[in-house]
C-alpha positions as CSV (number, residue, x, y, z in Angstrom):
1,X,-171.7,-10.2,63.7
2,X,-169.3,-8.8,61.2
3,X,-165.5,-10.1,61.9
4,X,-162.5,-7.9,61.7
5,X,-160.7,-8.5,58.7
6,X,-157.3,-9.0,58.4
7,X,-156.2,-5.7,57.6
8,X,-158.4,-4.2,60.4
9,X,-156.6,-6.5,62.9
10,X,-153.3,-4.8,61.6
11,X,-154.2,-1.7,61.8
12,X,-155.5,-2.2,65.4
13,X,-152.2,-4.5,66.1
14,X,-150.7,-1.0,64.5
15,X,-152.7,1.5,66.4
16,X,-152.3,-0.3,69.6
17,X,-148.4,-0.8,69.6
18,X,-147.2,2.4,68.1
19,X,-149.3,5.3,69.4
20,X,-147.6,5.3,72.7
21,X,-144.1,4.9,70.8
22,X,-145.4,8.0,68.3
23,X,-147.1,10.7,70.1
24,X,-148.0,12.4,66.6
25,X,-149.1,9.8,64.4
26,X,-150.9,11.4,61.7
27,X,-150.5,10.5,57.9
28,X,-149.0,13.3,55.9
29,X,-150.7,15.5,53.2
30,X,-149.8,13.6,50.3
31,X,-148.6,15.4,47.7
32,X,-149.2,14.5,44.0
33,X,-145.9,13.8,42.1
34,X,-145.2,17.0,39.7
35,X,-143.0,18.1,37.6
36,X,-141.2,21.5,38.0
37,X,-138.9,23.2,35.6
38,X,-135.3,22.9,35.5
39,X,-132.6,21.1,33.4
40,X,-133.2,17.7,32.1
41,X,-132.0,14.3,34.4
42,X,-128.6,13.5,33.7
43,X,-129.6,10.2,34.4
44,X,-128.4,7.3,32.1
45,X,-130.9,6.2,29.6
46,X,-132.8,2.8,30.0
47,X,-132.3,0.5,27.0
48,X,-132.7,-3.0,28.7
49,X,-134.9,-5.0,26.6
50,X,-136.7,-7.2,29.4
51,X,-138.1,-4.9,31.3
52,X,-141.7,-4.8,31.9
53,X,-143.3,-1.3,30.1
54,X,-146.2,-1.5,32.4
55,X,-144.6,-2.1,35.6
56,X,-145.8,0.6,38.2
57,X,-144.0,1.8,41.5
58,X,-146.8,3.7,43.3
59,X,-145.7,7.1,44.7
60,X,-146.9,7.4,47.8
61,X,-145.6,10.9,49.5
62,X,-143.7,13.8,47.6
63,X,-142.5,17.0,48.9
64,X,-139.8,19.2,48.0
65,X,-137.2,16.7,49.4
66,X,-138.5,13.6,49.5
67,X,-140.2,11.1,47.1
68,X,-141.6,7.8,49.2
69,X,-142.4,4.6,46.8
70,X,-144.3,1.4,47.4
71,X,-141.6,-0.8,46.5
72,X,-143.0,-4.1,44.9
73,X,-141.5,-7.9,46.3
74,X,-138.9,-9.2,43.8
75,X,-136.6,-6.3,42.6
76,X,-133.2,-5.0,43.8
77,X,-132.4,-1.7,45.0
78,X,-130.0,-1.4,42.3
79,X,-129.1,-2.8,39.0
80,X,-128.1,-6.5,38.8
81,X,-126.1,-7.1,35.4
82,X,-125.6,-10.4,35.5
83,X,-129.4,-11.0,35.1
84,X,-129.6,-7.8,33.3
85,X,-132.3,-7.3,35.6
86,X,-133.0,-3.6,36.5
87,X,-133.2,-2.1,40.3
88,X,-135.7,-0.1,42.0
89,X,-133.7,3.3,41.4
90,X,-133.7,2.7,37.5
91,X,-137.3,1.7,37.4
92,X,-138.4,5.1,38.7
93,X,-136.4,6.7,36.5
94,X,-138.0,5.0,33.4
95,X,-141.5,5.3,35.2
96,X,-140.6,9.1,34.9
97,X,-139.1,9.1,31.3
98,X,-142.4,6.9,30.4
99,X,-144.8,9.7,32.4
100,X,-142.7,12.7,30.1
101,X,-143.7,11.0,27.1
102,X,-147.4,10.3,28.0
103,X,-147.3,14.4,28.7
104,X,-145.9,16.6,26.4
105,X,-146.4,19.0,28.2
106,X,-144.5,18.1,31.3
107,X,-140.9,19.6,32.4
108,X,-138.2,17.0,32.5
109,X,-138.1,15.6,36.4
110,X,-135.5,17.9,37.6
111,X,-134.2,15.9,40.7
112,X,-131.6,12.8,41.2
113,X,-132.9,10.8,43.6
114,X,-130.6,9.6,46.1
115,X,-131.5,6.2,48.0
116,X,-131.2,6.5,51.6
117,X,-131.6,3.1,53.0
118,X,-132.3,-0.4,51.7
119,X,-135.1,-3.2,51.5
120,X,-134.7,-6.9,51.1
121,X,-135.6,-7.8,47.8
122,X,-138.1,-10.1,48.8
123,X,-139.9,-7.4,51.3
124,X,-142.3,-4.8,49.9
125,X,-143.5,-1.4,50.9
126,X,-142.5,2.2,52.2
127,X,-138.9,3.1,50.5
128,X,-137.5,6.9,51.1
129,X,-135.8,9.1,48.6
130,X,-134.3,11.9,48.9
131,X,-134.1,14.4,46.3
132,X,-130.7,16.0,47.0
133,X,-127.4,14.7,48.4
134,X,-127.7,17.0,51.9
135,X,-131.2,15.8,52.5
136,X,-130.0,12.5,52.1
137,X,-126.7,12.7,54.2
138,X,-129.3,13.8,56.6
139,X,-131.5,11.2,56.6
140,X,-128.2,8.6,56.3
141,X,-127.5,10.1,59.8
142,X,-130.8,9.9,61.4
143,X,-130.9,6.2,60.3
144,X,-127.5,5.3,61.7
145,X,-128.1,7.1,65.1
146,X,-131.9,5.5,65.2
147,X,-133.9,8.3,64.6
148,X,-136.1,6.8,62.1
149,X,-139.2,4.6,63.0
150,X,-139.9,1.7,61.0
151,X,-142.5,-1.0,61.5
152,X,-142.6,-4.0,59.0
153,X,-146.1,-6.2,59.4
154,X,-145.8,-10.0,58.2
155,X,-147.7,-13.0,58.2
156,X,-146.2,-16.6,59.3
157,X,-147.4,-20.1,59.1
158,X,-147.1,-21.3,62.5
159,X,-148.1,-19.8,66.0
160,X,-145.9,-18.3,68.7
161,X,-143.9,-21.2,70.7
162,X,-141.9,-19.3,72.8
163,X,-143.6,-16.2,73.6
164,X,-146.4,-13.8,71.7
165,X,-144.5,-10.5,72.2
166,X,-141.1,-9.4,73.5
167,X,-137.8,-8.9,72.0
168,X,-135.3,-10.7,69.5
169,X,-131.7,-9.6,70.5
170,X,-128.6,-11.0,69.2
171,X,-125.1,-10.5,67.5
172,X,-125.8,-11.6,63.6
173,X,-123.4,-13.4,62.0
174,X,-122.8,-14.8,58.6
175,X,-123.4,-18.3,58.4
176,X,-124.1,-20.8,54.9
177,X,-124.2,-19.7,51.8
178,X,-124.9,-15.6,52.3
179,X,-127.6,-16.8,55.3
180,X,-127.6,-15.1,58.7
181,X,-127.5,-16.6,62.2
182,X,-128.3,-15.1,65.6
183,X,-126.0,-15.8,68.2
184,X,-126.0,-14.8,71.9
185,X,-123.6,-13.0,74.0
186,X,-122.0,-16.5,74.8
187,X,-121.5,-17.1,70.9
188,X,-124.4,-20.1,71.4
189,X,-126.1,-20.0,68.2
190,X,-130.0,-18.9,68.6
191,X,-131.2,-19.8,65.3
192,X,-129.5,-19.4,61.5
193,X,-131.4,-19.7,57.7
194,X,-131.5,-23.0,56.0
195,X,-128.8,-21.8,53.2
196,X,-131.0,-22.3,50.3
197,X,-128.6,-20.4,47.2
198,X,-131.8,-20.2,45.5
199,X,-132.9,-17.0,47.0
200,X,-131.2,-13.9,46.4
201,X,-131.7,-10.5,48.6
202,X,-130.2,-7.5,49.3
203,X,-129.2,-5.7,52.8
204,X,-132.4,-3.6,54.9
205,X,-130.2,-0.6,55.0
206,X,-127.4,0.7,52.6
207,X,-124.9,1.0,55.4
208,X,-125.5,-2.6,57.0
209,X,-121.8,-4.6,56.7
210,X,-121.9,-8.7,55.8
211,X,-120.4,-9.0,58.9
212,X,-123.6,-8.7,60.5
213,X,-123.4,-7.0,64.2
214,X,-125.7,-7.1,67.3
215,X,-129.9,-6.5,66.3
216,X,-132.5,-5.5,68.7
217,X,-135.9,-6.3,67.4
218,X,-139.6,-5.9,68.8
219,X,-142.1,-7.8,67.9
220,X,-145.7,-8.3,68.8
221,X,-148.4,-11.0,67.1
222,X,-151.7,-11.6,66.8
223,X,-153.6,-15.0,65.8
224,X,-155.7,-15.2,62.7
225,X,-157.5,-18.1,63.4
226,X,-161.2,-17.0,62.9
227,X,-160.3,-16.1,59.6
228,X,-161.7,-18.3,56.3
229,X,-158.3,-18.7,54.8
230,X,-157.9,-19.0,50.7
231,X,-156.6,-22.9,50.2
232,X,-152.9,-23.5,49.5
233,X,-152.4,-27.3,48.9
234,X,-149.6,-29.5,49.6
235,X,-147.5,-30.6,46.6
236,X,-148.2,-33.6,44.8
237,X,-145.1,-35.5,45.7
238,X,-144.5,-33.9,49.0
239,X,-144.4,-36.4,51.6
240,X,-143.3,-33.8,54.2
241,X,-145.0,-31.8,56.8
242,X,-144.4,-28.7,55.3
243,X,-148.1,-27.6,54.5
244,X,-148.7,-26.9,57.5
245,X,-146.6,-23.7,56.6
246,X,-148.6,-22.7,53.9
247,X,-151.6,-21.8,56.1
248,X,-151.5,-17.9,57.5
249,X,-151.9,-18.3,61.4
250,X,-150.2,-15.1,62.7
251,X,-150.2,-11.9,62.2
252,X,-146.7,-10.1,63.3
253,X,-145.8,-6.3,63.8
254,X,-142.1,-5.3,64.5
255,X,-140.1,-2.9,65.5
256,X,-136.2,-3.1,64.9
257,X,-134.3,-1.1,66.7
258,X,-131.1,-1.5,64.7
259,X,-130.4,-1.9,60.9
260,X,-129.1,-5.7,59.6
261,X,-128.9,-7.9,56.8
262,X,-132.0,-10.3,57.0
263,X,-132.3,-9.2,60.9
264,X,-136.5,-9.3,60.8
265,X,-136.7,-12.6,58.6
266,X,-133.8,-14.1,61.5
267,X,-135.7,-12.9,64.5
268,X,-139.2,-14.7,62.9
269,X,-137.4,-17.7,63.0
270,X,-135.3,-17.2,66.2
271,X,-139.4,-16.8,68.0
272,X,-140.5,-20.0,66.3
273,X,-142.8,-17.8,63.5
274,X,-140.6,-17.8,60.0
275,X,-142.3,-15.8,57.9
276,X,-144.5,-17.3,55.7
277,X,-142.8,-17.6,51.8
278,X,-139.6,-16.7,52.9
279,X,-137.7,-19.8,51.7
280,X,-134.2,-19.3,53.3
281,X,-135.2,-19.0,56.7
282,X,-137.9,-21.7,57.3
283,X,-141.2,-20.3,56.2
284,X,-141.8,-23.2,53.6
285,X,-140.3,-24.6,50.5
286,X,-139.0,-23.4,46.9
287,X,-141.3,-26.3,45.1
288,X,-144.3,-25.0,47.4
289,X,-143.4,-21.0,46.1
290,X,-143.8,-23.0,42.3
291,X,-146.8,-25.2,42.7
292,X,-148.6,-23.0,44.6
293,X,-150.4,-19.1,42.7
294,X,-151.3,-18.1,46.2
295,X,-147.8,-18.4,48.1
296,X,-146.0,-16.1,45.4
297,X,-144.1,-14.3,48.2
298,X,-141.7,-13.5,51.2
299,X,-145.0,-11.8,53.5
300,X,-143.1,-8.9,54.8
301,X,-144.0,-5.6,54.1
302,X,-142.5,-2.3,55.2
303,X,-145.6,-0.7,56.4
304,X,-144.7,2.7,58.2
305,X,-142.2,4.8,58.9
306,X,-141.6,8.4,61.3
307,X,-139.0,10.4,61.6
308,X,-138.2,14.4,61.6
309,X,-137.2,16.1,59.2
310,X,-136.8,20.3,59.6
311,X,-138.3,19.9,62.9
312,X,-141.7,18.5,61.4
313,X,-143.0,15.2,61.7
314,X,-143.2,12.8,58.7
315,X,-145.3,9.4,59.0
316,X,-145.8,7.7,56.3
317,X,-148.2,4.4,55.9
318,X,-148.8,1.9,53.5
319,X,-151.0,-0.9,54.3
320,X,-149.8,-4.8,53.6
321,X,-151.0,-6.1,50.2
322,X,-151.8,-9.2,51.5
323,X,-155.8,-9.5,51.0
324,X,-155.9,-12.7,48.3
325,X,-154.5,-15.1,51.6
326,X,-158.1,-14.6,52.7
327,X,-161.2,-15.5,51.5
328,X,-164.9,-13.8,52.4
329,X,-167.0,-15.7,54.7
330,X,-170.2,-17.4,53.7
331,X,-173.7,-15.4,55.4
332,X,-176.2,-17.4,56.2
333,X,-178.4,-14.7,57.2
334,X,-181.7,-14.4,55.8
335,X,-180.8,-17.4,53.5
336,X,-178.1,-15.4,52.0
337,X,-175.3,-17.8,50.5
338,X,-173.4,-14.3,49.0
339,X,-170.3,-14.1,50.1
340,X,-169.7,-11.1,52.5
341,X,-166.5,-9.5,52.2
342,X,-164.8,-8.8,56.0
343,X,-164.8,-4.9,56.7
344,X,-161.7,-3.7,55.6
């Protein structure tokens, strides 16, 4: 009997979770990015010599006012030139200058794309952008008052202690070195990040404050234990225990409810599941994110997001990257020894 794979269990963790939350979730007609004429960007030329030609940011919805990106793991929102390292905004701009020159024939992109909230550097997926600054005041606004959806799936190396759904509330307050700690209303301290200045990220939302403030999160999980699961070994050298994190056991959907700094990666650890990869808060080590080609990553991944916009709904869907953890399972039917690849 053919298993659900792990992107099927998502989907059905997805499915299950959200429908009664989104009474119209349908994925919008996806528009293909075009160019229109007008005057050319006034955006600044990039001359950066270390940035990577080939380096592609997937469009994934365009209309009129919007542009939605699949933003990769490991780049800023903005510009960072002290590593002289570019951001997300400046990458799509040279994606666009790059497309121009490919096509001759294309108009200059006409629009300045204004960011409208943030993601962690270390988290991937759905990233809106609006192309005007009153569509993006208006989305600002719907974001602050909580009238945007967002669900973030994730993967994490250990299984539910406490409980395997509920809620993660807390006031969020700076702790060590730029790390986060969750706090109750009697200012005892739930759970905070290990401190590692290693690891460098950026705030969920572009209006969160470094003082943190009080974050209401959802979560629900599922186990992956009947999946085959692609080996990550324990260093050479490592006399800890800390292998036992590099093994995907759970699968976790959330919800927030509010906007913070780190407030997803805090709440993992706060319900005993860090997120697998992400370093800072307890979801392994930085020599095990070296040694190790498979555990390359922080596994959280913006994967959908609804909200209104003119008085129309907009859901938009991106499905977590994260098929090399797994492996196919051996068949054994009919002597078979091919390996048969879950249904996706």
């Amino acid at each position: 009997m053919l298993q659900f794979s792990f992107i099927a269990k998502f989907a059905l963790l997805l499915v299950t979770c959200i429908i009664r939350d989104v009474q119209s979730f349908r994925a919008p007609t996806l528009l293909p990015s075009r160019h229109h004429r007008g005057r050319p960007s006034t955006s600044r030329a990039i001359t950066s010599s270390n940035v990577d030609v080939n380096i592609n940011i997937p469009i994934i919805y365009e209309n009129d006012q919007l542009l939605a990106v699949c933003k990769p793991p490991h780049i800023s929102h903005h510009d960072d030139p002290a590593s002289n390292q570019l951001g997300l905004l400046s990458l799509i701009r040279l994606q666009q200058q790059q497309q121009q020159q490919q096509d001759e024939s294309s108009f200059p992109y006409p629009h300045r794309l204004h960011g409208v909230h943030r993601l962690d550097r270390v988290t991937s997926g759905v990233l809106l952008l609006a192309k005007d600054s009153s569509v993006a005041n208006e989305l600002i606004t719907k974001f602050r008052q909580g009238e945007v959806s967002k669900y973030y799936m994730a993967i994490s190396g250990k299984k539910p202690k406490k409980k395997k759904q509920g809620w993660v509330k807390g006031q969020m307050v700076m702790g060590r070195r730029g790390s986060y700690k969750l706090v109750n209303e009697n200012r005892d301290v739930l759970d905070e990040g290990d401190g590692d200045d290693e690891v460098e990220d950026g705030g969920e939302v572009s209006q969160v404050k470094k003082k943190g403030g009080y974050a209401v999160t959802r979560f629900y999980t599922a186990g992956l234990g009947d999946l085959q699961l692609a080996p990550l070994p324990k260093c050479d050298g490592d006399e800890s225990n800390d292998d036992e994190l590099l093994i995907p056991k759970t699968a976790i959907l959330f919800q927030p409810h509010t906007g913070k700094t780190h407030q997803l990666r805090v709440a993992a650890k706060s319900a005993g599941i860090p997120i697998l990869g992400d370093v800072r808060y307890g979801g392994g080590t930085v020599t095990q994110r070296e040694e190790n080609a498979n555990f390359d990553r922080t596994y959280l991944h913006a994967s959908a997001i609804h909200f209104q916009l003119n008085d129309e709904d907009v859901t938009i869907w991106s499905p977590p990257p994260f098929d090399h953890l797994f492996l196919p399972r051996q068949s054994t039917m009919d002597n078979d020894e091919s390996n048969i690849p879950y249904i996706a």
